[in-house]
N, C-alpha and C positions, 0 to 999 in steps of 0.2 A: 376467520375474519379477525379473531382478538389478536390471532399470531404477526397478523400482518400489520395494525397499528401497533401493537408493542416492539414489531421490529422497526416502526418509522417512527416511533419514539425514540429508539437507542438511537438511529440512524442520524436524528437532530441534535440528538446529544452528544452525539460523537464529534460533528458538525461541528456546535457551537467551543467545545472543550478548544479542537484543532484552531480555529479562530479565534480562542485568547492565547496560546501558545504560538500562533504567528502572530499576535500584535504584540505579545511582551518581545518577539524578537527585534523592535522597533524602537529599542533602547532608549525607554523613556527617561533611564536614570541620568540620563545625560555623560555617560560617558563615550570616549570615542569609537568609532563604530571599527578605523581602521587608523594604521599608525606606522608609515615607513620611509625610509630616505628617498629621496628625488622628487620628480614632479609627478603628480598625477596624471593617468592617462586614460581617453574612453576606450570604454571596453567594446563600444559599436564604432562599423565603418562610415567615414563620411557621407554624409548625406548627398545623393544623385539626383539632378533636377531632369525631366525630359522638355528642352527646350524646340517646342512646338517650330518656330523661323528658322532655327538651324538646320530643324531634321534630324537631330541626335540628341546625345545625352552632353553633359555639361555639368563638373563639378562644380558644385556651389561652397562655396567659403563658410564658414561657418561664422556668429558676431565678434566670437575671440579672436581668429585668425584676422576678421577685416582690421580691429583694433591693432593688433600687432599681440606680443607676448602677454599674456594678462597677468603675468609670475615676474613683479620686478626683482631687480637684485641688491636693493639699496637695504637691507639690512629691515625693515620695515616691512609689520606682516601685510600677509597678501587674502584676502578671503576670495570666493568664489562660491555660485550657484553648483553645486553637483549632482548629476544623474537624477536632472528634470526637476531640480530643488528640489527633491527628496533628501539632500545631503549639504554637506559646506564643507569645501576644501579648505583649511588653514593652513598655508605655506609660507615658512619661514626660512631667507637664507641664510648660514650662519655654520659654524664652526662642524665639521662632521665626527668630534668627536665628544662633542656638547650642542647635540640639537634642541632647538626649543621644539618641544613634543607640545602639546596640546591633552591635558586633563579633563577637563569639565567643561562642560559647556551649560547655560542656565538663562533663561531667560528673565531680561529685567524690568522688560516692557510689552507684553503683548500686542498683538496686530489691531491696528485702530487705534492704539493708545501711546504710537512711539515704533510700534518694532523693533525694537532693541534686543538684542544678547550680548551677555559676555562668554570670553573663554578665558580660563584660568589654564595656566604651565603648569608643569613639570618645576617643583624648585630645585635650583642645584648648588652641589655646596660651594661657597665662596675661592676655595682653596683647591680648586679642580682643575686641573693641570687642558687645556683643550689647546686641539691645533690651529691654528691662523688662514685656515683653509676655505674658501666661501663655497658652499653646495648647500642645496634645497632640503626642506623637509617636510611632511605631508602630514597632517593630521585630518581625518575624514570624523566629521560629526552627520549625525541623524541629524535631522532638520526639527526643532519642538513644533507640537502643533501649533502652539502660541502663537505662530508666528505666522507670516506668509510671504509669499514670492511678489505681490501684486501690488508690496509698496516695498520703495526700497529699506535694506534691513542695516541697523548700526549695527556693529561688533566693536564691543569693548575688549581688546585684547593689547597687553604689554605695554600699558600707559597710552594707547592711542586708539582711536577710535578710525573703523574701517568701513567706508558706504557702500556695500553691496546692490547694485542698480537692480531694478524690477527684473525680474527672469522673464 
């Protein structure tokens, strides 16, 4: 009997260790989670509605696609809800061989008091030779808890400010 609660002891312990090394992998420190040229894409297929009047299935549009492209190209950052607001896509268009990357991210206002973040760049040096070229660039943030998807979120990024609508 003692054998069998000391091993449902370790067994919790073992439990609770592996569930603080899955939440530190949750990047509290605010750095980015992921970081690479082009636009971001989901990793899941379109969502299929079964449309009962028709008798079959029927692609449904997703809110980005009714909108049109959510990734402008005017030189001005782009933020976005990612993978269920667990995440924030920062996508900037801009030189590809001086992208503006995305460093930190920090929150400046928590939820109910603002929902606010900033995100801070990558600095680069004044004297850096970059091409004239316009293509995207992705910087993928954790989402802080601070915050929440359920009021729209500001992002202070690159002297302007970005309203990411409720998710």
């Amino acid at each position: 009997m003692a054998t069998m609660v000391r091993a449902r002891r370790v067994g919790l312990m073992a439990a609770a260790l592996a569930s603080v090394f899955l939440l530190s992998g949750c990047n509290p420190s605010g750095n980015p989670a992921e970081n690479f040229p082009g636009l971001p894409v989901a990793d899941e297929a379109e969502p299929i509605d079964v449309n009962p009047e028709e008798g079959g299935e029927e692609n449904d549009a997703s809110e980005e696609e009714e909108e049109g492209e959510p990734f402008n190209e005017d030189g001005e950052p782009n933020v976005v809800w990612w993978e269920q607001g667990g995440q924030l896509a920062l996508v900037v268009w801009g030189s590809s061989t001086c992208p503006v990357v995305g460093e930190r991210i920090s929150v400046v206002e928590p939820a109910g008091e603002g929902n606010r973040v900033a995100i801070d760049v990558v600095k680069r040096a004044e004297n850096e030779a970059c091409t004239m070229d316009l293509v995207p660039h992705t910087t993928i943030f954790w989402t802080p808890t601070e915050v929440t998807t359920t009021e729209p979120l500001i992002v202070e990024v690159l002297g302007t400010e970005v309203e990411v609508p409720i998710k």
